[in-house]
N, C-alpha and C positions, 0 to 999 in steps of 0.2 A: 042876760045871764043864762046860761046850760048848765041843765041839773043835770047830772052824771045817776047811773043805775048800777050797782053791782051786779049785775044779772040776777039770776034767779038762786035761792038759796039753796045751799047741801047742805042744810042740818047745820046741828051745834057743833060748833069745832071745840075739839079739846084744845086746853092749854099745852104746851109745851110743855111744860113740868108732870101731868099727866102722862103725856106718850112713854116721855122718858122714862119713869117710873115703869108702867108698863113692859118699855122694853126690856127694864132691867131684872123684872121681876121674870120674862118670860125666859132671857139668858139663864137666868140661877136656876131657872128649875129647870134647862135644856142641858145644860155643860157638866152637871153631873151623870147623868142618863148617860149622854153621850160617852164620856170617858167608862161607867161601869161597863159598856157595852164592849169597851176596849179588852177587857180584860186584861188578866197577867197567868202567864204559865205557872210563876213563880210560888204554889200551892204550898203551905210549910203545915205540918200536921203537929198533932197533942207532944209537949217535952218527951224526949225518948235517951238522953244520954245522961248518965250520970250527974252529969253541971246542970239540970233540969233544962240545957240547951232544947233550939227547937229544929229538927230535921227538915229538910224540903221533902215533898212528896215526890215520888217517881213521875216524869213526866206521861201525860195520857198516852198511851198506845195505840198505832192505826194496824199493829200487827195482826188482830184478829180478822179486821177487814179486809185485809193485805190490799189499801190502797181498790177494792173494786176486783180484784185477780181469786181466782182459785188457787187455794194451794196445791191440787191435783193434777193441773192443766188442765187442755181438753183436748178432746182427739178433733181429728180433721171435719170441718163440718161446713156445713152450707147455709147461708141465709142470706135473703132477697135476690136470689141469683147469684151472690157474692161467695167465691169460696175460701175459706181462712183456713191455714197451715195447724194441724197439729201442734201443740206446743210442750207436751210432757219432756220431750230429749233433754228441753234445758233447764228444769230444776236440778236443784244440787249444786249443778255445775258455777263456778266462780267467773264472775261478771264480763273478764275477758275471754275468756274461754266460751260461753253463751253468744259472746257478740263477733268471735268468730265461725262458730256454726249459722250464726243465723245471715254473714256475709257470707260464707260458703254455699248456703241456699238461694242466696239475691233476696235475703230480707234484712228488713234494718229491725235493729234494737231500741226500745226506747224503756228510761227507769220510769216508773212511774211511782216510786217510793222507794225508800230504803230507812231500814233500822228506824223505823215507827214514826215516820213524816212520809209524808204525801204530795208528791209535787203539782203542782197546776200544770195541766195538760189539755192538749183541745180534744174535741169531741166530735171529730174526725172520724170515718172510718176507713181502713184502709187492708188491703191481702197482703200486702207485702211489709208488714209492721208487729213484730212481735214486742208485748208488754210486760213486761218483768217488775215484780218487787224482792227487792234484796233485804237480807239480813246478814250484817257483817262481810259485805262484799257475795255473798253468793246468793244465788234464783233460790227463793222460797216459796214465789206464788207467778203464773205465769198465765198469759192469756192472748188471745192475736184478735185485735178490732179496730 
């Protein structure tokens, strides 16, 4: 007769009704976190209409940031050896109108926001790329990087 050996012991194993538990416990208290973290733009503030209705809040604004850009632009200037185009010509000016100066020059256009959103963009730098953020179609903040 051969006695067989379960090798060497890892400790007490939980029961299966334990883990479970466990895991269940550790879900419920992840999947709320997670979704808060989601949030919602959908902000609604104190009754404001006669019917004690509840108004939404204005959504958050990136216009003070303008997306990263100055709203002044900036004059022509140099850094790490790299030289970048002036960029003031094209505030004001309406989004087609900007994106044909800036092909007229051999430079490209890129939005980098408009009307208080902010688009994802790489972080690239380049001379020949002017950055624009618009407000109802026209340059309100502009910069070349």
């Amino acid at each position: 007769m051969t006695t067989r050996h379960a090798g060497p012991s890892t400790g007490p194993r939980t029961a299966p009704a334990a883990r479970v538990a466990g895991l269940r416990l550790a879900v419920a208290l992840l999947v709320p976190l997670l979704l808060a973290a989601c949030g919602s733009d959908d902000v609604t503030v104190a009754p404001g209409g006669a019917g004690g209705s509840e108004t939404p809040a204005p959504a958050p604004s990136a216009t003070p940031a303008y997306c990263g850009l100055k709203p002044e632009g900036q004059a022509e200037r140099t850094q790490d050896g790299m030289a970048f185009p002036a960029t003031t010509d094209y505030l004001g000016k309406p989004v087609d109108e900007a994106r044909k100066l800036a092909a007229d020059r051999k430079l490209t256009l890129r939005v980098v926001g408009e009307d208080g959103e902010c688009n994802a963009i790489t972080d690239d730098l380049s001379t020949a790329r002017i950055n624009v953020y618009l407000e109802r179609g026209v340059v309100t903040a502009v910069g070349a990087f």
